[in-house]
C-alpha positions in Angstrom: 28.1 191.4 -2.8 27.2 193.2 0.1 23.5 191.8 1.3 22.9 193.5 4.8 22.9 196.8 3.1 19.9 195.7 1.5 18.3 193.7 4.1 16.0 196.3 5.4 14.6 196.5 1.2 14.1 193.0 1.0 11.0 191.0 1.6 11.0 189.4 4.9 9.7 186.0 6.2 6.1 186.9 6.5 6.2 188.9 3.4 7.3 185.8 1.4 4.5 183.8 3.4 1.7 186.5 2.8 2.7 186.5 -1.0 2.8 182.4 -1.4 -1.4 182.3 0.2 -2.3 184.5 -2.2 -1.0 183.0 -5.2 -3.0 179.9 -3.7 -6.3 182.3 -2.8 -5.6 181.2 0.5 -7.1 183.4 3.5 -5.0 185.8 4.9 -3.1 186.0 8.0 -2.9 189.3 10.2 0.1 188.6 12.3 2.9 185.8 11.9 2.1 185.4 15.8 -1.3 184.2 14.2 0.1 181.3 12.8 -1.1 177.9 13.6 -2.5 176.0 11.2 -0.4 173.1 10.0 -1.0 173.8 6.7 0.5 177.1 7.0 3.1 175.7 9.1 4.6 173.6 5.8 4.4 176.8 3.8 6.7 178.2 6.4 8.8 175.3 6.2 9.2 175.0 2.6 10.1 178.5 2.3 13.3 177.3 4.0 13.6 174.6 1.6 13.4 176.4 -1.2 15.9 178.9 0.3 18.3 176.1 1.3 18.0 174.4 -2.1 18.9 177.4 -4.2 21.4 178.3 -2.0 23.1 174.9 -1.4 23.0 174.6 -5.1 25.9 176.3 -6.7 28.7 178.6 -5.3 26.7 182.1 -5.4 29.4 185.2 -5.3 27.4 186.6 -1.9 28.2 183.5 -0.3 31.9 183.5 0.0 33.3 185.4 2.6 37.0 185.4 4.3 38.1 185.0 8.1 41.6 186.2 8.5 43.1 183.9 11.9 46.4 184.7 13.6 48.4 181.3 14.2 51.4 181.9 16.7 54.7 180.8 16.6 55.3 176.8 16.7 51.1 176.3 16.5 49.7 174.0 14.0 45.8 173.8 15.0 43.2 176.1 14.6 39.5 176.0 15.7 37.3 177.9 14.3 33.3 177.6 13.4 33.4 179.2 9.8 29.7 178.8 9.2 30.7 177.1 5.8 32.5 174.5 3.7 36.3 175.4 3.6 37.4 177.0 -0.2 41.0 178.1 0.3 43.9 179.1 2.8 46.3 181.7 2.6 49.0 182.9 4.3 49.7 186.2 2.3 49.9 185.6 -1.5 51.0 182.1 -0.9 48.1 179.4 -1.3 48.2 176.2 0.8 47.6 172.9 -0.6 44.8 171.1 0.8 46.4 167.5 2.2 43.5 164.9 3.1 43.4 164.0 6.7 44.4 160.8 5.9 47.6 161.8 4.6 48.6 163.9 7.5 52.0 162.7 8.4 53.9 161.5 5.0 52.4 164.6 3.8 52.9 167.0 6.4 56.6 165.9 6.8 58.3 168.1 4.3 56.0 170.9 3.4 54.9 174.4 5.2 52.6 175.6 2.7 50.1 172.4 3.7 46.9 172.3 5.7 44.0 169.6 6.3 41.1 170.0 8.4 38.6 168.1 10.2 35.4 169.2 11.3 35.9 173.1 12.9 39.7 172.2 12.8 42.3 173.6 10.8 45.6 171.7 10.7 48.5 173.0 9.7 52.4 172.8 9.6 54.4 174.5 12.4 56.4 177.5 11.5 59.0 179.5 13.5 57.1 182.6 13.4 53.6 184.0 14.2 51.5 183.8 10.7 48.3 185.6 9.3 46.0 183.4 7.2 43.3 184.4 5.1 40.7 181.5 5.4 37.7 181.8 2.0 35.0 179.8 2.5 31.6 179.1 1.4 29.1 180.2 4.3 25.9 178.1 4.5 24.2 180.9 7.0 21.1 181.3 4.4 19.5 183.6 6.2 20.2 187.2 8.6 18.0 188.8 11.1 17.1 192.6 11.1 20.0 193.6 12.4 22.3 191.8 9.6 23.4 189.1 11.5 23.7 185.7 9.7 21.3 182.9 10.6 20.9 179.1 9.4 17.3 179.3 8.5 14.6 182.3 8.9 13.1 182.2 11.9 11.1 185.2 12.8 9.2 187.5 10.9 10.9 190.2 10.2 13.9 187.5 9.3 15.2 187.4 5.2 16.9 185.4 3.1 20.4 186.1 2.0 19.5 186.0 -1.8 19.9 189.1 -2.6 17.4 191.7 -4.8 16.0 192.3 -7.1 16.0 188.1 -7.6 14.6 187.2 -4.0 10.7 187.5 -4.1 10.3 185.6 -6.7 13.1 182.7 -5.8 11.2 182.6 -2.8 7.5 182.9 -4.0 7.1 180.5 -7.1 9.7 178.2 -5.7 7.3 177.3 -2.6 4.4 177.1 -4.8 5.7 174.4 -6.8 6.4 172.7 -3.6 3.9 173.4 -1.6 1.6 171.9 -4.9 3.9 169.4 -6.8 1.7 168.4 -9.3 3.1 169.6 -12.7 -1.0 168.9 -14.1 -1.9 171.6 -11.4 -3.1 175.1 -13.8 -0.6 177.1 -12.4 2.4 174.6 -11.9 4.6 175.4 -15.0 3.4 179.2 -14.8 5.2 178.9 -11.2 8.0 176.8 -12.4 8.9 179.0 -15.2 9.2 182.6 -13.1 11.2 180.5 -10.6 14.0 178.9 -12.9 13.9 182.3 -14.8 14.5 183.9 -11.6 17.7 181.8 -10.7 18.9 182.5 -14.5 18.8 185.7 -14.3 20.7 185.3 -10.3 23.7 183.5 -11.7 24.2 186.0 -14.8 24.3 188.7 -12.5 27.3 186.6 -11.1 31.1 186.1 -11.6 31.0 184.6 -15.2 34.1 182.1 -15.1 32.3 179.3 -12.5 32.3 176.1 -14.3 29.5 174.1 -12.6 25.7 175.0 -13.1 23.0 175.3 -10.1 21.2 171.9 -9.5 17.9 173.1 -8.1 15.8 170.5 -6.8 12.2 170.1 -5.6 13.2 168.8 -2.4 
């Protein structure tokens, strides 16, 4: 799923703030230059939780992306920052099997369809010619500036979340609040809780339909 195509659509960081004070009858703030109350502050912060738990979660489809890398002839190390955990390599239609670092030279001995990697490092076999591989992986940039370029966390103002519509606002909204009050004997608590959860239901069966493992969202 494309998100930057959408990004300018979507609530931003202040947007999500504004909306989370006044579901709490808080007073508003004119500018997000304005802020400086601590309270406010841990609203800003737990917008970022929420964002990071959801997204941390479960493997959303508009998280994986691919990286295609040219490895020349005789090379067997790549470095690369991917911005995410690792999923697959490919070199064409061929897969490579994932070896444990550990097991680098029994297992790297006798095979060319291998790879390991530690850190930003991808290890690989070498092979008499130069190769294209297709690198998948799981990005944990959660967040893009106006321009579409992907962040770790939101930042600025006009920053958003890479959750993408119509599911966003309220991910973002009714997640903080139940943070921000964590006390399920609060009036509004489960009200919160339940647009939240229904929110991320209704995320992952817009989704791929054959994952196997469920979203663990936590309160942080």
């Amino acid at each position: 799923m494309d998100t930057e195509n959408t990004s300018q659509l979507k609530p931003t960081y202040f947007d999500i703030f504004k909306k989370v004070l006044n579901e709490l009858s808080w007073r508003e703030v004119s500018s997000f230059e304005e802020i400086e109350k601590s309270e406010h502050k841990r609203v800003l912060n737990l917008i970022n939780m929420t964002n990071s738990d959801v997204l941390s979660s479960y493997i959303w489809d508009f998280q994986i992306e691919k990286q295609e890398i040219e490895l020349e002839r005789d090379a067997t190390t790549i470095m690369s920052d991917f911005g995410g955990r690792i999923i697959s390599v490919w070199e064409n239609s061929k897969k490579y099997k994932y070896v444990h670092p550990t097991q680098l030279n029994p297992k790297f001995s006798n095979r060319t369809d291998v790879y390991s990697n530690i850190g930003n490092l991808i290890i690989t076999t070498p092979q008499k010619q130069d190769r294209k591989l297709s690198v998948i992986y799981v990005s944990d940039l959660y967040a893009q500036d106006s321009n579409g370029t992907k962040k770790a966390i939101m930042q600025n103002s006009d920053d958003t979340s890479i959750i993408p519509l119509p599911y966003v606002e309220q991910i973002l909204v009714y997640g903080t609040l139940i943070r921000v009050k964590a006390n399920p004997s609060f009036a509004k608590f489960n009200y919160w809780r339940t647009l939240y959860y229904n929110a991320i239901t209704n995320l992952r069966a817009s989704g791929t339909k054959s994952r196997e493992n469920t979203p663990r969202i936590t309160f942080g």
